[in-house]
C-alpha positions as CSV (number, residue, x, y, z in Angstrom):
1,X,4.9,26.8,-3.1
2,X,8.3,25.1,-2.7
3,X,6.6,23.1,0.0
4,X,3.6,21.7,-1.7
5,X,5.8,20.6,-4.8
6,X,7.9,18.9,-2.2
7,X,4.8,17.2,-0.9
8,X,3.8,16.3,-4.7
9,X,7.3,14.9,-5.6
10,X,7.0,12.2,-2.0
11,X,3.3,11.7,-3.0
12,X,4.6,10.7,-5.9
13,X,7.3,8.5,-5.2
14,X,5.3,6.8,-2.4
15,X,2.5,6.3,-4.8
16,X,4.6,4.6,-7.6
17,X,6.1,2.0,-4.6
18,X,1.9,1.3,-3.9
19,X,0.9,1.1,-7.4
20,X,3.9,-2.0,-7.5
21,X,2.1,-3.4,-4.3
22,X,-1.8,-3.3,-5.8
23,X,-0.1,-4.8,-9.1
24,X,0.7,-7.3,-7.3
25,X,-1.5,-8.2,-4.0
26,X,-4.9,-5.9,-5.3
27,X,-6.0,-4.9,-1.8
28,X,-9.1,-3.4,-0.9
29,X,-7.6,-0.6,1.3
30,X,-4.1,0.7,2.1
31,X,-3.8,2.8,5.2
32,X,-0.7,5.2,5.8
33,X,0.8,5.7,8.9
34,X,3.5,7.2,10.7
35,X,5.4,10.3,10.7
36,X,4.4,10.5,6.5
37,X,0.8,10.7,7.7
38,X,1.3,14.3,9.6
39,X,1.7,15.6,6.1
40,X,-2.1,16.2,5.4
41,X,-3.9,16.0,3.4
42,X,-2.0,17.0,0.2
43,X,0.6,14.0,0.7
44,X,-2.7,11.9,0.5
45,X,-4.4,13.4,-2.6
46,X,-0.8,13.0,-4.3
47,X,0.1,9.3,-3.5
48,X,-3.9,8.8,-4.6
49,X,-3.3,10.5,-8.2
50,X,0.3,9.0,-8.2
51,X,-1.5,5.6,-7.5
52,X,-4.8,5.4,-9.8
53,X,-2.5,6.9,-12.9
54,X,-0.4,4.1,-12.4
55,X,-2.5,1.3,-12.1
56,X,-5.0,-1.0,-13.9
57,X,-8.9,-0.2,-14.0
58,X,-9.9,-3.8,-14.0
59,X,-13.5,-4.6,-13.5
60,X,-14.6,-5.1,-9.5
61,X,-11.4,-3.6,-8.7
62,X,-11.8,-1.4,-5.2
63,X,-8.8,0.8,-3.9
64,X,-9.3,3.0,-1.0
65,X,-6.2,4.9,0.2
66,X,-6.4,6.4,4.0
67,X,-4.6,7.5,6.8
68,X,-4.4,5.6,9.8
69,X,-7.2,6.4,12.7
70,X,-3.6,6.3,15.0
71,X,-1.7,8.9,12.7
72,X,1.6,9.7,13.6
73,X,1.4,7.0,16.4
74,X,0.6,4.3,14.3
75,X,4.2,2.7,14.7
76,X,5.3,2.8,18.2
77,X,1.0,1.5,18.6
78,X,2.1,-1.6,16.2
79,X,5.5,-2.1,18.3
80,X,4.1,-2.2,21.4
81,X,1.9,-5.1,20.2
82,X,3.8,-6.9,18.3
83,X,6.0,-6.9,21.7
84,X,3.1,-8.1,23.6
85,X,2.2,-11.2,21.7
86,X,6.3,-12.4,21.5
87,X,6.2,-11.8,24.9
């Protein structure tokens, strides 16, 4: 129990810090990645309520909130290729 409300209270905190960002840039999609993403499943379904409570229904407005296809590897995936086109 103490664990899921954890996993609600950084849903929630995460999904204030993306409501800010859809305020402002109103993306299509935002994928999470990283370490955050081996939450599950109840990390997503919180920053998603956390997200659409906070926000602005405006009209042809789409939001889709996912984890990245690379998961927990989605970092060190974007640093190596970063490194490879500096290189």
């Amino acid at each position: 129990r103490l664990a899921l409300a954890l996993v609600e209270e950084v849903g929630d905190y995460l999904g204030t810090a993306l409501a800010n960002a859809v305020e402002v840039l109103d993306p299509e999609r935002i994928v999470i990645g990283g370490g955050v993403s081996g939450i599950g499943p109840p990390l997503l379904k919180a920053v998603r309520k956390s997200v659409f409570r906070r926000t602005q229904a405006l009209p042809g407005r789409r939001l889709d909130i996912v984890f990245s296809e690379l998961g927990i590897n989605a970092g060190i995936v974007g640093a190596s290729r970063l490194r490879t086109l500096h290189a």
